[in-house]
PDB file of N, CA, C and O in Angstrom:
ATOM      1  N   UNK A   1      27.485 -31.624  11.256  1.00  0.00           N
ATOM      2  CA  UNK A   1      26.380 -30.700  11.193  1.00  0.00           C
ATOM      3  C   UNK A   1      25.585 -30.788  12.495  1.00  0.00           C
ATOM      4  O   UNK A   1      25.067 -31.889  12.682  1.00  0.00           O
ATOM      5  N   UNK A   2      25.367 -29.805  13.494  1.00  0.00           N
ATOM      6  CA  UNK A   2      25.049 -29.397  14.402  1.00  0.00           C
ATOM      7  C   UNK A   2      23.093 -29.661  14.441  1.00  0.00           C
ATOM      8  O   UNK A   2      22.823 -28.716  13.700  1.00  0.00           O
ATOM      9  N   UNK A   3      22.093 -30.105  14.696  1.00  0.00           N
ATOM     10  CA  UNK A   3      20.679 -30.453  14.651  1.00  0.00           C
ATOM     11  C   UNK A   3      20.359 -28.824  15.147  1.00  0.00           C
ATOM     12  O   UNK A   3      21.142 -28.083  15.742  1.00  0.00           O
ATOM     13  N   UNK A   4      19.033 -28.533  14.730  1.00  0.00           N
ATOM     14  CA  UNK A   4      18.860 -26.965  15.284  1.00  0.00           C
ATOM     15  C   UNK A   4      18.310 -26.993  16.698  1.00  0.00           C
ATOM     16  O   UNK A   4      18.114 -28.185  16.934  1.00  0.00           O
ATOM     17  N   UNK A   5      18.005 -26.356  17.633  1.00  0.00           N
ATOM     18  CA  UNK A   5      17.889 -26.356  18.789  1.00  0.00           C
ATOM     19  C   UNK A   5      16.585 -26.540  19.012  1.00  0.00           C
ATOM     20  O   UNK A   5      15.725 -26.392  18.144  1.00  0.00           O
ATOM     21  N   UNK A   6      16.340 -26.918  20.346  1.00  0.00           N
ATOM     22  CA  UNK A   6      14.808 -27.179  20.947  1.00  0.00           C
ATOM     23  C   UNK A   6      13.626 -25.801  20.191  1.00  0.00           C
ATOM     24  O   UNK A   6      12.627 -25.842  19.472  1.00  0.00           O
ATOM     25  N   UNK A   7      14.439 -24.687  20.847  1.00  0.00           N
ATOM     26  CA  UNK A   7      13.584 -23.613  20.642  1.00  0.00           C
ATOM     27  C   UNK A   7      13.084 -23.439  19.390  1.00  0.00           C
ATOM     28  O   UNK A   7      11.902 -23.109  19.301  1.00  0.00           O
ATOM     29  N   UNK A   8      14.117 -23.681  17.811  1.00  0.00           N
ATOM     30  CA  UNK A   8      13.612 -23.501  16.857  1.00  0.00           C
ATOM     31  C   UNK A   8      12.973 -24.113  16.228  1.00  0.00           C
ATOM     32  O   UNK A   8      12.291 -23.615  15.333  1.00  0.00           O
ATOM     33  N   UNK A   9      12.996 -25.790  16.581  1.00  0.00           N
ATOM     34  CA  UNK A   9      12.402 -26.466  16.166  1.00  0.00           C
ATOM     35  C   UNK A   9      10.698 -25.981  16.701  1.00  0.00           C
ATOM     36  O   UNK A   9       9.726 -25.911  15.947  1.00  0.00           O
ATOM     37  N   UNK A  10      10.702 -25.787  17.700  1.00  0.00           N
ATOM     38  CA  UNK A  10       9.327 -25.478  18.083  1.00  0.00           C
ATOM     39  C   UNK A  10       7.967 -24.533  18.002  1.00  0.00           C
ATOM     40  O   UNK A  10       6.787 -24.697  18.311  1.00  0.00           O
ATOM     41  N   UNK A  11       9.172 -22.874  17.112  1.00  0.00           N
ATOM     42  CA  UNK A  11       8.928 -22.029  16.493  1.00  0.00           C
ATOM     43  C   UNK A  11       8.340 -22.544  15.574  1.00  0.00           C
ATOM     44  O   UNK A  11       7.138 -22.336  15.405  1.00  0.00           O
ATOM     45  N   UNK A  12       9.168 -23.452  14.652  1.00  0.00           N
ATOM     46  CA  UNK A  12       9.035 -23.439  13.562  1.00  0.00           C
ATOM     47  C   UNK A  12       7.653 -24.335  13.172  1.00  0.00           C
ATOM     48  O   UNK A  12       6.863 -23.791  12.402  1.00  0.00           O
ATOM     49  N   UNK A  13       7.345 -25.636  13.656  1.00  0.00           N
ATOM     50  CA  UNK A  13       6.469 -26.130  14.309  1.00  0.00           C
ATOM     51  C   UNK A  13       4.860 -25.799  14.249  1.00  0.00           C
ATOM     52  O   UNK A  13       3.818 -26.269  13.792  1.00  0.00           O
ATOM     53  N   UNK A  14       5.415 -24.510  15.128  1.00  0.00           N
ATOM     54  CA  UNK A  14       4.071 -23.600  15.675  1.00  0.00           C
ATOM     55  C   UNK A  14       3.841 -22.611  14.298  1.00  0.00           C
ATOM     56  O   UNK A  14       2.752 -22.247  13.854  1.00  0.00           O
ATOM     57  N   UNK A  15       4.605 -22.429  13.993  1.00  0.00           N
ATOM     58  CA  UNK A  15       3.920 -21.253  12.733  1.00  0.00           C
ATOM     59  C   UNK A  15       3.098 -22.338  11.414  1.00  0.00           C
ATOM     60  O   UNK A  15       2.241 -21.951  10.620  1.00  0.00           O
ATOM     61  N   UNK A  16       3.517 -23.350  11.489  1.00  0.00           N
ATOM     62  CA  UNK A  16       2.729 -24.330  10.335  1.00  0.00           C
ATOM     63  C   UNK A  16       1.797 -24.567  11.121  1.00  0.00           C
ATOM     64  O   UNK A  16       0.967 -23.657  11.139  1.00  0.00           O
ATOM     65  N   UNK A  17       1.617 -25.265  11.671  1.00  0.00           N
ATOM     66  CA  UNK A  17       0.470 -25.080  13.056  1.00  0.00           C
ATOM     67  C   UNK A  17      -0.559 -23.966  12.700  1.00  0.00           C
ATOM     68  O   UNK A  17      -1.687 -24.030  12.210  1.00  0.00           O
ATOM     69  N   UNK A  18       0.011 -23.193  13.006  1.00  0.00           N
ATOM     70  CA  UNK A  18      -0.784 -22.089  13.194  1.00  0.00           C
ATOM     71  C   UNK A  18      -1.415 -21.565  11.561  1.00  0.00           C
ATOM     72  O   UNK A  18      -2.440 -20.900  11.410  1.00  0.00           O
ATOM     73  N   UNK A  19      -0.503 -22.065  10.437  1.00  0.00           N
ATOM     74  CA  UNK A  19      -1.227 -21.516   9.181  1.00  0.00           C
ATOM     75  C   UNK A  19      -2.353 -23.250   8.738  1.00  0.00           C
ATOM     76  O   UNK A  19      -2.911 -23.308   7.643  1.00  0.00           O
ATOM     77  N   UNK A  20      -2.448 -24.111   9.481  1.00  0.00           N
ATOM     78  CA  UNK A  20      -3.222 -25.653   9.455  1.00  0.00           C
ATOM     79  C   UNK A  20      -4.525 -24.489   9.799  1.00  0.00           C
ATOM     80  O   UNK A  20      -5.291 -23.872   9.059  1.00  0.00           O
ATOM     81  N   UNK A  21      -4.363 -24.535  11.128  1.00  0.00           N
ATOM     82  CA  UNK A  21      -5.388 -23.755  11.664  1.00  0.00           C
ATOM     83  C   UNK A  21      -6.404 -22.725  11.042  1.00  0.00           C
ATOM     84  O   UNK A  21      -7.628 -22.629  10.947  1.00  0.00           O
ATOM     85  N   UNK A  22      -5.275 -21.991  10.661  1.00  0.00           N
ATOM     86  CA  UNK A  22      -5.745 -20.371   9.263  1.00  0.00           C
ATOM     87  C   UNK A  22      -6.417 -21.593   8.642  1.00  0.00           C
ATOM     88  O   UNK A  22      -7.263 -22.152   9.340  1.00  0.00           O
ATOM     89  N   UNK A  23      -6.198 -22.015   7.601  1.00  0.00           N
ATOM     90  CA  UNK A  23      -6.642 -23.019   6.662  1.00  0.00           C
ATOM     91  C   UNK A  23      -7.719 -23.375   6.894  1.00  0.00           C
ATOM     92  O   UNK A  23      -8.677 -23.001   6.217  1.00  0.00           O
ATOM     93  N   UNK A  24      -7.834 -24.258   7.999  1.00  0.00           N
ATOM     94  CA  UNK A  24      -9.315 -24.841   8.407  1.00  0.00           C
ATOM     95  C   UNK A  24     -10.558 -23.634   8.618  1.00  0.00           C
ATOM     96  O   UNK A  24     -11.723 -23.579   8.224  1.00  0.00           O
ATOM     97  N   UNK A  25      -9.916 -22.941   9.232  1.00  0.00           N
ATOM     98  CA  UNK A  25     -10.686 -21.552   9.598  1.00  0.00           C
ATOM     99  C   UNK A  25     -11.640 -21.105   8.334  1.00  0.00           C
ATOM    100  O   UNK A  25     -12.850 -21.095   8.110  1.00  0.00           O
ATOM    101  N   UNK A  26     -10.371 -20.719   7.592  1.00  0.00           N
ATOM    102  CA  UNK A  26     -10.760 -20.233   5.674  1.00  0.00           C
ATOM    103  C   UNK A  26     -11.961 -21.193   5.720  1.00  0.00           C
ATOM    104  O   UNK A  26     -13.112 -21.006   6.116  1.00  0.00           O
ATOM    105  N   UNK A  27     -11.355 -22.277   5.199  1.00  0.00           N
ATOM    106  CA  UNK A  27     -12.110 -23.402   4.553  1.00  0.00           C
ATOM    107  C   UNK A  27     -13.562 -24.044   5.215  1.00  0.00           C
ATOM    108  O   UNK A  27     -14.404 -24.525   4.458  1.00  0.00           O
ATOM    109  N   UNK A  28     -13.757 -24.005   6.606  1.00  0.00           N
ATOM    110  CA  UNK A  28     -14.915 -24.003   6.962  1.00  0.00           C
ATOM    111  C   UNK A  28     -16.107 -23.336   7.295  1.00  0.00           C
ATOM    112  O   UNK A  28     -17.263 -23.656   7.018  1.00  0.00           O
ATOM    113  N   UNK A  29     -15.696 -22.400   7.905  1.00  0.00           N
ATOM    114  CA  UNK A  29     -16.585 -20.597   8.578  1.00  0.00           C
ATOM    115  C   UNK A  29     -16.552 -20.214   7.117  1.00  0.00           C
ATOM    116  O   UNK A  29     -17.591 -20.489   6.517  1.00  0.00           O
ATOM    117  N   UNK A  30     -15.401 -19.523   6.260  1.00  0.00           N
ATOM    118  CA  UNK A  30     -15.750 -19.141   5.235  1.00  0.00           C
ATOM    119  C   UNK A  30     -15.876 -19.515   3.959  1.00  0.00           C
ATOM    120  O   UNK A  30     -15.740 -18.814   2.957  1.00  0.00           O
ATOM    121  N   UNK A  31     -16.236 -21.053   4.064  1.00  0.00           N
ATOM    122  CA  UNK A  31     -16.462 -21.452   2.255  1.00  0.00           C
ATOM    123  C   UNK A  31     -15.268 -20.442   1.679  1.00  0.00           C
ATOM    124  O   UNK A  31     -15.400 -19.279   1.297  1.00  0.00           O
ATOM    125  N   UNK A  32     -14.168 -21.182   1.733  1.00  0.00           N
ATOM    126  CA  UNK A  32     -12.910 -20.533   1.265  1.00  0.00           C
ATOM    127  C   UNK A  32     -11.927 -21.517   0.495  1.00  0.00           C
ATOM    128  O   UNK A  32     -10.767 -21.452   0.902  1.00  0.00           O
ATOM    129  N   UNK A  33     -12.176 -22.464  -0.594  1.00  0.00           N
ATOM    130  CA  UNK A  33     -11.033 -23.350  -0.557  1.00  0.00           C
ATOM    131  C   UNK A  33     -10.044 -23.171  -0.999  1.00  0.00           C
ATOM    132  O   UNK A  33      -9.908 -22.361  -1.915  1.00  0.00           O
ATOM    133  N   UNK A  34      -9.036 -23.862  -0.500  1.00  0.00           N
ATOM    134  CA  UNK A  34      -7.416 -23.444  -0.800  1.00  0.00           C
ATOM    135  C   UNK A  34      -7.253 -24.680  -1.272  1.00  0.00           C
ATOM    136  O   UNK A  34      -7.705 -25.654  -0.670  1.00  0.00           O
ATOM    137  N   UNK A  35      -6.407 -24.799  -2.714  1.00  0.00           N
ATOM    138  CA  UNK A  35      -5.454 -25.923  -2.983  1.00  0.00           C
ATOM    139  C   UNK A  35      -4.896 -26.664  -2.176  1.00  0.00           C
ATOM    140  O   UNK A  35      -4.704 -26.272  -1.025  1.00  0.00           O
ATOM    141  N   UNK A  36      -4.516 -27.874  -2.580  1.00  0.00           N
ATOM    142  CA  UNK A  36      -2.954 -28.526  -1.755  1.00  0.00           C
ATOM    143  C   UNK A  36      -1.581 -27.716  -2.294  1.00  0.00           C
ATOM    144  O   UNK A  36      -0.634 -27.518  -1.533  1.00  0.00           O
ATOM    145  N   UNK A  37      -1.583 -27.401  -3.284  1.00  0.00           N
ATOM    146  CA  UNK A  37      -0.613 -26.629  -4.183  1.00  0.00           C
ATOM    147  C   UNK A  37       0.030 -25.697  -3.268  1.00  0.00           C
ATOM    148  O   UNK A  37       1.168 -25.803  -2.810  1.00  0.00           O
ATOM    149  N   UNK A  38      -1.396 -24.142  -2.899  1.00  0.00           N
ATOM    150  CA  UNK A  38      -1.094 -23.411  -2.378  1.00  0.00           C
ATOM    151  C   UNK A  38      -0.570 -23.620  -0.552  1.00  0.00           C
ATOM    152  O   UNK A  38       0.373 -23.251   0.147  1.00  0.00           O
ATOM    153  N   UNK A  39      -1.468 -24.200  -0.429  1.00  0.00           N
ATOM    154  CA  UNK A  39      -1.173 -24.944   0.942  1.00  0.00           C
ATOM    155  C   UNK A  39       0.339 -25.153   1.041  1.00  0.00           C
ATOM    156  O   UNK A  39       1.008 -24.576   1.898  1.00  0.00           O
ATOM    157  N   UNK A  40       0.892 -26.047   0.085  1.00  0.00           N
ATOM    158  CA  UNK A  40       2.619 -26.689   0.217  1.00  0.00           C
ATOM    159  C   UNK A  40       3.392 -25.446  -0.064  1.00  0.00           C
ATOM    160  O   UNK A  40       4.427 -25.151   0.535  1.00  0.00           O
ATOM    161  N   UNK A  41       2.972 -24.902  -0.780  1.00  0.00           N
ATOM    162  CA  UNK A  41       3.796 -23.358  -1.282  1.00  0.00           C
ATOM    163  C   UNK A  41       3.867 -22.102  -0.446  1.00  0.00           C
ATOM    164  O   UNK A  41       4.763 -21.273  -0.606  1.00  0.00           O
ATOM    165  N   UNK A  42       2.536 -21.930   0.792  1.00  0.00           N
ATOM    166  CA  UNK A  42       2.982 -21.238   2.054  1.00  0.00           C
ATOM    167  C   UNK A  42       3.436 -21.953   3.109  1.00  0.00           C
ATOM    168  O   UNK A  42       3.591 -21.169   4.046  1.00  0.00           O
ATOM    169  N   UNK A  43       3.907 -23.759   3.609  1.00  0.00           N
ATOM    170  CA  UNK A  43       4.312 -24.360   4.130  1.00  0.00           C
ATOM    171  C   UNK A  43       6.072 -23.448   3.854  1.00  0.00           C
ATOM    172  O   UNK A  43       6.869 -22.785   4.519  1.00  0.00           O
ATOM    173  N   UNK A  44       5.924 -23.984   2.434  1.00  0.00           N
ATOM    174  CA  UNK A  44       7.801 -24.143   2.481  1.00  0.00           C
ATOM    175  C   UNK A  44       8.157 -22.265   2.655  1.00  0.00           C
ATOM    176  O   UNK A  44       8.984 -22.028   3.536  1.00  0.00           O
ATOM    177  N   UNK A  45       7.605 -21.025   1.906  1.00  0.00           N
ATOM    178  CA  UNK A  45       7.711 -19.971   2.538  1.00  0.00           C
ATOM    179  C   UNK A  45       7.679 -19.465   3.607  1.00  0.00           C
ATOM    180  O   UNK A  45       8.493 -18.543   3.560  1.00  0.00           O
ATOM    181  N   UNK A  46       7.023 -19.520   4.995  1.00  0.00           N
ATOM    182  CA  UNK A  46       6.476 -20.024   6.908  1.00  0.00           C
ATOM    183  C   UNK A  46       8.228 -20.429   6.906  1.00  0.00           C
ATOM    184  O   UNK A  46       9.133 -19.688   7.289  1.00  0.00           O
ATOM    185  N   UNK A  47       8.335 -21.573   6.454  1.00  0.00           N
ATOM    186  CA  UNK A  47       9.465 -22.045   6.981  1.00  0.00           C
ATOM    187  C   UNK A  47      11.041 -21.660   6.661  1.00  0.00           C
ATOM    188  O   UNK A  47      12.107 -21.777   7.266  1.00  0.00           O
ATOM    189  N   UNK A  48      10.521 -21.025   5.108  1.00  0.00           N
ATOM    190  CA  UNK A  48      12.215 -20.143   4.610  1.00  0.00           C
ATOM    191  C   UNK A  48      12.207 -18.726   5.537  1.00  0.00           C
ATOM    192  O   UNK A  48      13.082 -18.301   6.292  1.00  0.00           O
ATOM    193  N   UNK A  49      10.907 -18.167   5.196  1.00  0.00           N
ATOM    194  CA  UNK A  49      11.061 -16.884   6.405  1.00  0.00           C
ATOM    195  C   UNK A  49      11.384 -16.803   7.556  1.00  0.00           C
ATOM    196  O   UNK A  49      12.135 -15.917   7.963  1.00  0.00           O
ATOM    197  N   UNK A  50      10.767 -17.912   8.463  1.00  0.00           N
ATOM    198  CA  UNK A  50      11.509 -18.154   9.834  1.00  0.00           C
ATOM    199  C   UNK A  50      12.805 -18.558  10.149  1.00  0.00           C
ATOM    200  O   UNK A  50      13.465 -18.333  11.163  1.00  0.00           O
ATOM    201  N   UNK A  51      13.217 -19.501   8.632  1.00  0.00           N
ATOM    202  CA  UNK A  51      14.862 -19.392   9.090  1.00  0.00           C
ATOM    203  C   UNK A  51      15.762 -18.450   9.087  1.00  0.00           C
ATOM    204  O   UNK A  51      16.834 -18.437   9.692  1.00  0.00           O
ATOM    205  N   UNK A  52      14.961 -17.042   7.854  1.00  0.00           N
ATOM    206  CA  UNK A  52      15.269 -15.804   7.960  1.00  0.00           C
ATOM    207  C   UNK A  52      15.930 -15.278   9.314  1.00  0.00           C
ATOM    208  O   UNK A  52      17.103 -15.132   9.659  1.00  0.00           O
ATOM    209  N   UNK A  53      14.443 -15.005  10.077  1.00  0.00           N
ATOM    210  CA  UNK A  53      14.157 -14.103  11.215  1.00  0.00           C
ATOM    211  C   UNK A  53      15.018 -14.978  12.070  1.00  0.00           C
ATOM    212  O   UNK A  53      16.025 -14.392  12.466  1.00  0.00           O
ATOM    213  N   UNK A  54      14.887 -16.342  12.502  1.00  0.00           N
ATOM    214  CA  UNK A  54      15.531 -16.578  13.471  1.00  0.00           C
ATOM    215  C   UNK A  54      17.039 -17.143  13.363  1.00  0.00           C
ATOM    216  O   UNK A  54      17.426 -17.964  14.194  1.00  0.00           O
ATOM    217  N   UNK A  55      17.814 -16.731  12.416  1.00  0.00           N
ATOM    218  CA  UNK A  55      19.053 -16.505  11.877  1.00  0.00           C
ATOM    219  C   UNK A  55      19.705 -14.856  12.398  1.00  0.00           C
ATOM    220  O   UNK A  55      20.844 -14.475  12.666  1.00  0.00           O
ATOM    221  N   UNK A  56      18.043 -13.999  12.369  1.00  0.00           N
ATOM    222  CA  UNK A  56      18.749 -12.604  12.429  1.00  0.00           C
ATOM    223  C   UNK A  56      18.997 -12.663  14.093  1.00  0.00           C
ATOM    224  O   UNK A  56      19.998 -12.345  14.735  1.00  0.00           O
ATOM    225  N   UNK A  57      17.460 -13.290  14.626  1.00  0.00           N
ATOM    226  CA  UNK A  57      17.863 -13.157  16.114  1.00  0.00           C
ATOM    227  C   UNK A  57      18.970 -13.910  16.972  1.00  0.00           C
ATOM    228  O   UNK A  57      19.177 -13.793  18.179  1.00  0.00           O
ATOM    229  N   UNK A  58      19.645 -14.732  16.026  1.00  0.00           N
ATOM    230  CA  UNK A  58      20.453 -15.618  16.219  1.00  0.00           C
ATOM    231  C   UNK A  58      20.147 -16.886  17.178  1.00  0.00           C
ATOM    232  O   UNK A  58      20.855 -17.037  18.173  1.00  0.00           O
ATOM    233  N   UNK A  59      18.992 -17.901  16.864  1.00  0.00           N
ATOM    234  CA  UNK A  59      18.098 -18.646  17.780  1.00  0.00           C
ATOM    235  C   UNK A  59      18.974 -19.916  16.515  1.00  0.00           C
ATOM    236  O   UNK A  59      18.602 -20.160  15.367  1.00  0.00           O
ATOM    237  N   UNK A  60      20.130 -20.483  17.226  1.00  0.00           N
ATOM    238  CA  UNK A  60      20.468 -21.935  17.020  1.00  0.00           C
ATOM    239  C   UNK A  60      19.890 -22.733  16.714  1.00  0.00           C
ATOM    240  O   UNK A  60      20.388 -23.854  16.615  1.00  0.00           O
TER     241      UNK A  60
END
């Protein structure tokens, strides 16, 4: 089994990243709280969708 490549790992990475961020955002500026529940449940979706997309673009 082949490890996935620099690039996707780093995609992939950055989009959890980037929904940490959303999160904190919500949760502080707007008195917004989010579960851990929901939190783990758009983690693992972020990461099934991107293997989607970068399957279609064909990113190793």
């Amino acid at each position: 089994m082949k490890l996935p490549s620099r690039n996707r790992i780093i995609i992939e990475i950055s989009l959890v990243l980037i929904w940490f961020v959303l999160r904190y955002t919500l949760e502080n500026h707007y008195d917004f709280n989010i579960p851990f529940y929901v939190s783990f449940i758009v983690i693992i979706s972020i990461l099934l969708f991107a293997q989607k997309i970068l399957d279609i673009f064909n990113i190793k």
